[in-house]
One Martini backbone bead per residue (centre of mass of N, CA, C, O) as a GRO file, in nm:
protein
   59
    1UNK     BB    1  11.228   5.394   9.758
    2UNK     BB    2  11.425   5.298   9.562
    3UNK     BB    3  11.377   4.991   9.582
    4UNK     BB    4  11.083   5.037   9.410
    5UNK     BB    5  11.177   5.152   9.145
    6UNK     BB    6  11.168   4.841   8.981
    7UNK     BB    7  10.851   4.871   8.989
    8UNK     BB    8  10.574   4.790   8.808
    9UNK     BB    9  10.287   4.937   8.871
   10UNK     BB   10  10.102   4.946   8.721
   11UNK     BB   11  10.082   4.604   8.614
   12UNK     BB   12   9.988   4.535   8.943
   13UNK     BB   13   9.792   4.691   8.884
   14UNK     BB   14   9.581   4.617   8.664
   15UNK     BB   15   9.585   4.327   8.790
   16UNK     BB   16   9.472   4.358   9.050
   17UNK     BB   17   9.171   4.440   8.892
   18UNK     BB   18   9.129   4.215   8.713
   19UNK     BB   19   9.102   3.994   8.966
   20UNK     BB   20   8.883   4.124   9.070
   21UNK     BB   21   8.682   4.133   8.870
   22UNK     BB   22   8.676   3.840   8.809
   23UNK     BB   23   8.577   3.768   9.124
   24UNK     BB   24   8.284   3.950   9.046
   25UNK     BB   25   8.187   3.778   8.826
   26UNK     BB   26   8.214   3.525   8.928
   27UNK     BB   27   8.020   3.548   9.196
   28UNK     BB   28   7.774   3.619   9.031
   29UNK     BB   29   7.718   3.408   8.878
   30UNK     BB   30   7.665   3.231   9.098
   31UNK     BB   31   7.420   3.374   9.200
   32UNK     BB   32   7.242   3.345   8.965
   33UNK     BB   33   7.274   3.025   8.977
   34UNK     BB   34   7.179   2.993   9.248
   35UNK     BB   35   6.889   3.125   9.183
   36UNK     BB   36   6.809   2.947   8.901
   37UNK     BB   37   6.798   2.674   9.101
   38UNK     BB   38   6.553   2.727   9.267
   39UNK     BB   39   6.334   2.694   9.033
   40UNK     BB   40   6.423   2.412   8.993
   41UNK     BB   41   6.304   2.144   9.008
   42UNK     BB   42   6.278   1.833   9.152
   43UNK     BB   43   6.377   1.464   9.131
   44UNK     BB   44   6.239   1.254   9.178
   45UNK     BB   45   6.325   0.937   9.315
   46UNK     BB   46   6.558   0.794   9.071
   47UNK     BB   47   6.575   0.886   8.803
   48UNK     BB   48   6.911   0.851   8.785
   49UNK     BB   49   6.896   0.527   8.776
   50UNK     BB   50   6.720   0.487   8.557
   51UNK     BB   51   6.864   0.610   8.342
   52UNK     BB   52   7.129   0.474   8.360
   53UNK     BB   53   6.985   0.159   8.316
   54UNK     BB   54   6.883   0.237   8.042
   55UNK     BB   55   7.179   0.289   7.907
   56UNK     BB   56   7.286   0.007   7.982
   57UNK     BB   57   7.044  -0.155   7.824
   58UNK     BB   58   7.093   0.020   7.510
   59UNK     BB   59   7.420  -0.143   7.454
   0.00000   0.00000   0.00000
């Protein structure tokens, strides 16, 4: 156990705890947003294409 006397364990749990929070945060918030997203309807087909060719037509 010696061995291990000179790391700074506080420190290494610390990081450990804010990194799993940290990706238990954002993996949350994706599923929100993927939950968000079932709502949102669908877009005609064509229209981001038309959005386009009317930006490139109106510069």
């Amino acid at each position: 156990m010696k061995k291990f006397s000179s790391v700074n364990w506080s420190m290494l749990i610390r990081r450990f705890i804010e990194e799993t929070v940290s990706r238990l945060e954002a993996e949350e918030l994706l599923s929100k947003i993927e939950r968000d997203l079932e709502d949102v309807p669908e877009l005609p087909e064509g229209s981001v294409s038309n959005w386009i060719r009317f930006d490139r037509c109106s510069h």
